[in-house]
C-alpha positions as CSV (number, residue, x, y, z in Angstrom):
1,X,-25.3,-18.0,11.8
2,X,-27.5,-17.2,14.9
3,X,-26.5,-17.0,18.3
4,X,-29.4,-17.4,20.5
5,X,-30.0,-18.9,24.1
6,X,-33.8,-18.4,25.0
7,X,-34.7,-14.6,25.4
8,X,-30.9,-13.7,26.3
9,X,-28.3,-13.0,24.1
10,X,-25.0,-14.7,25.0
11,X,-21.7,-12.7,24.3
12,X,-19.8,-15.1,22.7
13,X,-16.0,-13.9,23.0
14,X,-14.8,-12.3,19.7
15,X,-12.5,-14.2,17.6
16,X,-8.5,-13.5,17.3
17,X,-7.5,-11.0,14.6
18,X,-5.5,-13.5,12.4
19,X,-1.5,-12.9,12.7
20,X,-2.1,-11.7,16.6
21,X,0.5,-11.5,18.8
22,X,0.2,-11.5,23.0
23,X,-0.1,-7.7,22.8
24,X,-2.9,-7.8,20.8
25,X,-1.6,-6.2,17.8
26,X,-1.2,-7.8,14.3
27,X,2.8,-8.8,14.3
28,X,3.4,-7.5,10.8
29,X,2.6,-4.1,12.1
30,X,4.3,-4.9,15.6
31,X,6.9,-5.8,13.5
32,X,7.0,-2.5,11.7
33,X,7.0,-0.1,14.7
34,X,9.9,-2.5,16.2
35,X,12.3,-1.5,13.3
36,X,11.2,1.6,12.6
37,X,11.6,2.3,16.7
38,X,15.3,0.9,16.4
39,X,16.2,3.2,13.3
40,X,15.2,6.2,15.4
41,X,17.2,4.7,18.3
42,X,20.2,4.6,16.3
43,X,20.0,7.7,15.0
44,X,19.7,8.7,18.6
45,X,22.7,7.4,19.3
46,X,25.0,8.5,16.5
47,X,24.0,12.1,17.6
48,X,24.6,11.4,21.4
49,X,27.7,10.1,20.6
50,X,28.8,13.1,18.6
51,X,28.1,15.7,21.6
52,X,29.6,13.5,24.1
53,X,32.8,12.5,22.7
54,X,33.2,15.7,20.7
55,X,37.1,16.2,20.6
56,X,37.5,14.0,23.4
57,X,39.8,11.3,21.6
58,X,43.6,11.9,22.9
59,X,45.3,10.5,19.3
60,X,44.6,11.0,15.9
61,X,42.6,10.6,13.1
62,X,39.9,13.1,14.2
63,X,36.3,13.9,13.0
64,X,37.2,17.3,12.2
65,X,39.7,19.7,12.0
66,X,41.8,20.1,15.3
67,X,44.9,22.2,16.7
68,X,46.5,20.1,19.1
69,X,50.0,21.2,20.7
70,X,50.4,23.8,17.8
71,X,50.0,21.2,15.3
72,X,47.0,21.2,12.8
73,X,45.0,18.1,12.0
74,X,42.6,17.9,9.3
75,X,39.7,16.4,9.8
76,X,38.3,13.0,8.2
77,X,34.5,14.1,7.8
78,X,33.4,14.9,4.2
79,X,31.3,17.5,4.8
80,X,29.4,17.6,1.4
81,X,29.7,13.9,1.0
82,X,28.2,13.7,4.3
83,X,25.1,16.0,3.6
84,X,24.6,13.7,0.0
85,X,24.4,10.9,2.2
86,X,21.9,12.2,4.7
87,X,19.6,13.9,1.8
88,X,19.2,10.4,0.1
89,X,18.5,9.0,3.3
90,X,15.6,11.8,3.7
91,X,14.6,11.0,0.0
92,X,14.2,7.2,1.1
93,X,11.7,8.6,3.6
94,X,9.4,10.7,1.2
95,X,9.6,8.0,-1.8
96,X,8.2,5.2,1.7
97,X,5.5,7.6,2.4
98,X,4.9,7.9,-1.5
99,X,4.7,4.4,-1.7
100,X,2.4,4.1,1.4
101,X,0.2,6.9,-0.6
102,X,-0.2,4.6,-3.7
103,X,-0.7,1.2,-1.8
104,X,-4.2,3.4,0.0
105,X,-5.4,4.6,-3.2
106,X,-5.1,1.3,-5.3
107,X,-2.3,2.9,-7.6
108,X,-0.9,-0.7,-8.1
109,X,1.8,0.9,-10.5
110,X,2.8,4.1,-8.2
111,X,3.0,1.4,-5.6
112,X,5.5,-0.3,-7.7
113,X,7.9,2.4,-8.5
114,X,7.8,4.3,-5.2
115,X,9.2,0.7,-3.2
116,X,11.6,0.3,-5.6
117,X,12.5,3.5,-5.6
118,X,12.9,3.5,-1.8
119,X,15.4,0.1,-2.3
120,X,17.3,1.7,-4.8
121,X,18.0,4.9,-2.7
122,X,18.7,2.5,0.7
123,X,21.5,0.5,-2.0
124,X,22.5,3.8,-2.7
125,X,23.0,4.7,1.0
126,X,25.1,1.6,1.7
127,X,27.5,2.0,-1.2
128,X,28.6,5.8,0.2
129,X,28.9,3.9,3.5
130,X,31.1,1.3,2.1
131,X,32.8,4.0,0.8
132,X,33.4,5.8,3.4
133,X,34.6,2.9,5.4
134,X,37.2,1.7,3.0
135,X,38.7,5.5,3.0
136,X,38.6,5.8,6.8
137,X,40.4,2.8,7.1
138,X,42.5,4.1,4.1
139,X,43.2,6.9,6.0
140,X,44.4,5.1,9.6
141,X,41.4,4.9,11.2
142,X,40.0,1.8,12.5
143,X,37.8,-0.2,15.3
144,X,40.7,0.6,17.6
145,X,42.6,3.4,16.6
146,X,41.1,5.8,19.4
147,X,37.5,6.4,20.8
148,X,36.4,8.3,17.4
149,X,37.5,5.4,15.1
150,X,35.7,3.0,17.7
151,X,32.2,5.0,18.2
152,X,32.0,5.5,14.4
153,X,32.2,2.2,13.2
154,X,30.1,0.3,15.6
155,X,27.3,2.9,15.3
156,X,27.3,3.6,11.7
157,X,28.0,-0.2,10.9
158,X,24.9,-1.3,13.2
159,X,23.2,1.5,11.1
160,X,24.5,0.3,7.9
161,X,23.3,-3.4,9.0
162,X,19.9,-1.9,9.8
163,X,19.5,-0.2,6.4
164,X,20.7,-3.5,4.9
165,X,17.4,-5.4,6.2
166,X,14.7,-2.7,5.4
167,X,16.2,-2.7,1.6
168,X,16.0,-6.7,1.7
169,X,12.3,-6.3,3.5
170,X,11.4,-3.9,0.5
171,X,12.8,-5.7,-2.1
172,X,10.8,-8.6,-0.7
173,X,7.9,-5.9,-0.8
174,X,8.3,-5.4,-4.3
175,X,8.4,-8.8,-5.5
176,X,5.1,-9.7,-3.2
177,X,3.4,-6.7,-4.9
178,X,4.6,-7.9,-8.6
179,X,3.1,-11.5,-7.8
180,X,-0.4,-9.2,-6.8
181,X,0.1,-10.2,-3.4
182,X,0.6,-6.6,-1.8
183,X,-2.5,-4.5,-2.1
184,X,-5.6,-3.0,0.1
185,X,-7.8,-5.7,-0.1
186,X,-6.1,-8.0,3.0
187,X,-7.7,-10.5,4.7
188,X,-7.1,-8.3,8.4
189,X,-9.0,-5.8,7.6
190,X,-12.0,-8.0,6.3
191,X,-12.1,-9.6,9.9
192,X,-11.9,-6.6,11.8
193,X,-14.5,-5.5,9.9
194,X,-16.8,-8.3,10.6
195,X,-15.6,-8.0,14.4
196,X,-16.5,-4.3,14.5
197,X,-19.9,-4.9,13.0
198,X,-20.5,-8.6,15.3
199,X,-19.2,-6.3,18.4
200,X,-21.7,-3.2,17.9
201,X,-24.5,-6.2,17.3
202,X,-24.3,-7.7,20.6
203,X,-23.3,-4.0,22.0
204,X,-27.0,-2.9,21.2
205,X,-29.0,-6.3,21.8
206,X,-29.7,-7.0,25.3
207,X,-32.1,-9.8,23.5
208,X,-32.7,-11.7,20.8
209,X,-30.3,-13.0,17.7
210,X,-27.9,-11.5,15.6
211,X,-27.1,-12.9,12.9
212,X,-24.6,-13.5,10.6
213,X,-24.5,-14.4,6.4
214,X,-22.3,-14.6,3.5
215,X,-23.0,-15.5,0.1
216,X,-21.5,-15.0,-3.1
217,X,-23.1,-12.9,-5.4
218,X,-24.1,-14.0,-8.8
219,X,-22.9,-12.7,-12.1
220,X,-20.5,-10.4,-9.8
221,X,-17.0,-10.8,-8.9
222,X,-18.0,-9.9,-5.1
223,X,-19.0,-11.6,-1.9
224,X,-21.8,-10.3,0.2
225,X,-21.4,-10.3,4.4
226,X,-24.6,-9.0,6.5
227,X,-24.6,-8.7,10.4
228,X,-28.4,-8.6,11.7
229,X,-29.5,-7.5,14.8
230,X,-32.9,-7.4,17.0
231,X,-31.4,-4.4,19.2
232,X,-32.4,-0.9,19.8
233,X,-32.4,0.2,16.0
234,X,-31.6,3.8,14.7
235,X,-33.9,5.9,14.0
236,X,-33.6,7.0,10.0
237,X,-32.6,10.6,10.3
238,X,-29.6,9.5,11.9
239,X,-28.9,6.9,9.4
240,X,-26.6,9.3,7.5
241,X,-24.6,10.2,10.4
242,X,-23.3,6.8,12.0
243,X,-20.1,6.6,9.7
244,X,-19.0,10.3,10.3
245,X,-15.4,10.4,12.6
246,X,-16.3,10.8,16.6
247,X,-20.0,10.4,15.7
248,X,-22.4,8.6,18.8
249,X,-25.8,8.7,17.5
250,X,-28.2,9.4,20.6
251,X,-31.2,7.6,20.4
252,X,-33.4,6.6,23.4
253,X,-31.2,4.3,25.4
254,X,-28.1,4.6,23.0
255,X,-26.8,7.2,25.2
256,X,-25.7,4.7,28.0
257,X,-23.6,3.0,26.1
258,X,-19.6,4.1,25.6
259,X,-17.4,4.8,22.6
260,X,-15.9,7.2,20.9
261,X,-17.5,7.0,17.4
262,X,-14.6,5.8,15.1
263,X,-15.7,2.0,14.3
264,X,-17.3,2.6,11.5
265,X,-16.1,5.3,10.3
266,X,-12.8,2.8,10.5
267,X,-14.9,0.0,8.7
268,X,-16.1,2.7,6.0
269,X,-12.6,3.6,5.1
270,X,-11.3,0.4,5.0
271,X,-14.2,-1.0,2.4
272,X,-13.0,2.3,0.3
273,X,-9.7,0.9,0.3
274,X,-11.0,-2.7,-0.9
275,X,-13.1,-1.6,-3.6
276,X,-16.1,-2.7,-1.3
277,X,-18.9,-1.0,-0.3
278,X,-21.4,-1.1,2.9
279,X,-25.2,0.3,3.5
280,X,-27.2,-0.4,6.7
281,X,-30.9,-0.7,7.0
282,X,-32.4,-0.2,10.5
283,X,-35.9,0.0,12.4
284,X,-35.7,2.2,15.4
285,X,-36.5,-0.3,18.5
286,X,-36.7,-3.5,16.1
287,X,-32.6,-3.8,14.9
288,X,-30.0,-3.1,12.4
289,X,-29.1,-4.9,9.8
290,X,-25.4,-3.9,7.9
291,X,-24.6,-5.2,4.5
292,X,-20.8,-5.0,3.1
293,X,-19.2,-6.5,0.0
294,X,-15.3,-6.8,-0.8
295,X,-13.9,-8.4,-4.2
296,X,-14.0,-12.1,-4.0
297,X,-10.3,-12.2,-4.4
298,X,-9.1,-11.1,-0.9
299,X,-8.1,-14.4,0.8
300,X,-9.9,-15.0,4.0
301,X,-7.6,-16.4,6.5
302,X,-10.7,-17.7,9.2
């Protein structure tokens, strides 16, 4: 593919990342922050709750042991049973970021255990919540008993609801990743590739082509993508240095133009995480030319 008008290049607006959403941002990872945002919400609130309300409710059962009039109350929190509950919430945490670890190196299998491990954990969380429900209520305590029966079961039953979903969205997790569907090699990151790469092309070419190739390679389970370029070039000492972090190579009339030198270190890193690989070939003043190949398996949604 060539884009050419005459002598002057025309900026052809870059494509939509597939899955986009009006903000801009891929909705699976919108998605993402949106839930993880509300579980930190909620546990905001539980703990707002708890300082505000502390001993304010005027009949019993109470949270925790109170004196009221001369006459003792024990209090319904478990303490122990409590802290279990909390520390395999915080375990649920590590074994995520675990699993999040095994997903970027390729460890297909560590992938695997770690998200089901993070499911099993979350179950585990719920069942001491059901638990603890049925012995509150047990107890007296209910939606309407007094202002400490009302705040704990609306908050910690949204909370329980919320847990509910991310073990349902990992267990759908796991069964995505044992049909090979989960993995590195996605089809987002092939395109933002391609957009980084097209982007710094028309970036550096105030005239003339660039151009754009795939083909499959023969004999290899790979497919080959090159963006071409008749722009400024880089001159070959510096060829080593473009896919450093924060590195602008400086040459001639490269330092007019802005950035803060993560794009291809970004690209880089994300070919590592494919199995690909990329190499660039460049003629100072005469253009760039960048060569990548991923596996030919990663589905390409565009």
């Amino acid at each position: 593919m060539s884009l050419r008008k005459g002598k002057e290049l025309q900026h052809a607006p870059a494509a939509e990342p597939a899955l986009a959403t009006g903000t801009g941002l891929d909705n699976r990872k919108l998605l993402m922050w949106l839930f993880l945002a509300s579980e930190c919400l909620f546990f905001g609130s539980l703990i707002s709750a708890y300082l505000l309300y502390k001993g304010e409710s005027l009949t019993g059962p109470y949270p925790h042991d109170t004196t009221i009039n001369g006459v003792a109350y024990e209090g319904m929190f478990d303490i122990p049973f409590t802290s279990v509950s909390s520390f395999v919430l915080l375990m649920s945490s590590l074994s995520m970021v675990l699993a999040l670890a095994a997903i970027q190196r390729g460890d297909q299998r560590g992938l695997r255990i770690w998200i089901l491990a993070t499911a099993l954990l979350g179950v585990l969380f719920l069942g001491g919540q059901a638990f603890e429900f049925t012995e509150f209520h047990r107890e007296g305590l209910s939606l309407g008993t007094n202002l400490f029966g009302t705040t704990f079961f609306v908050l910690t039953g949204f909370h329980g609801g919320h847990v509910t979903v991310g073990v349902i969205w990992l267990l759908s997790l796991g069964v995505l990743e044992l049909r090979g569907k989960l993995g590195p090699a996605d089809a987002i990151k092939v395109e933002e590739i391609l957009q980084n790469l097209i982007g710094n092309a028309f970036k550096f070419t105030s005239k003339g082509s660039v151009e754009v190739r795939v083909r499959n390679l023969s004999g290899e389970d790979n497919v080959q993508f090159s963006v071409s370029d008749t722009g400024i070039g880089i001159r070959a000492e510096n060829l080593d240095r473009i896919f450093n972090e924060f590195e602008q190579v400086r040459d001639g009339d490269n330092g007019k133009y802005d950035g803060v030198g993560l794009g291809l270190s970004i690209v880089k890193k994300y070919l590592e995480l494919m199995h690909g690989d990329i190499r660039v070939e460049s003629e100072f003043g005469k253009g760039t030319t960048f060569t990548f190949t991923v596996p030919r398996n990663v589905t390409l949604h565009s």
